[in-house]
N, C-alpha and C positions, 0 to 999 in steps of 0.2 A: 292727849298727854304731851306735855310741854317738855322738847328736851333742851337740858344748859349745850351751847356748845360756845367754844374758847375762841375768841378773833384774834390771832396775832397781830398786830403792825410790824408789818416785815421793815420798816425805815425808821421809824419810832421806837420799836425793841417794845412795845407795850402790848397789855392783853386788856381784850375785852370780854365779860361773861355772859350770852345775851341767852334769854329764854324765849324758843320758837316753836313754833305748833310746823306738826311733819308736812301740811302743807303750803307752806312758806317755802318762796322759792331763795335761790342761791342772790338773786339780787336783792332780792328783801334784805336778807343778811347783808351785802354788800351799800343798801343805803343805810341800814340802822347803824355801821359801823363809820361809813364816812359821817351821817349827820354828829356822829358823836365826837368824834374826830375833827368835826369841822373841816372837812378834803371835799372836794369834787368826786362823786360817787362814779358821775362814768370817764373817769379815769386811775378805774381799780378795776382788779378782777380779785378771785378767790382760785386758792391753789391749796389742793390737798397731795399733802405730799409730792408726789412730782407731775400731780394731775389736773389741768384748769379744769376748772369747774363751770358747765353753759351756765349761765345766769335765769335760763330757760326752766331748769332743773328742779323739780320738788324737793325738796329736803328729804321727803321719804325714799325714792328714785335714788339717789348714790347714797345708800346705808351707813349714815351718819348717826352715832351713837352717842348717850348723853355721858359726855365731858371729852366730847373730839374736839379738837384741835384744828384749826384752818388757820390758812396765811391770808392778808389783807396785803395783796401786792403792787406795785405798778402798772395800768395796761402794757404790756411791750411793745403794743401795735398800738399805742397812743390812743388817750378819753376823748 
């Protein structure tokens, strides 16, 4: 079952709406949104609320629900 979940661009102010299967991991979202974006994907990380997100991570693994919200951020330890 495919859930929407909402990509912020935390420096853009833009949202993106991508539909994923719960086993799609956190980087998957992080390159479907930079190739969208057209960024350099490993120099982004996802940040749910005040929480980074491993890139390791199943989608299903931090219970992520369809029409959550994530940040598309800077790495702060540099791509």
């Amino acid at each position: 079952m495919a859930i929407r979940l909402k990509v912020k661009n935390a420096e853009m102010g833009k949202e993106l709406t991508l539909e994923i299967s719960p086993d799609e991991t956190v980087e998957d979202v992080i390159n479907s949104a930079a190739e969208f974006w057209n960024k350099d994907s490993g120099a982004y990380i996802i940040r749910r609320g005040k929480q980074i997100l491993q890139g390791s991570m199943k989608i299903s693994e931090i219970g992520v629900l369809d029409g959550d919200v994530v940040e598309l951020i800077p790495d702060p330890e540099g791509g």
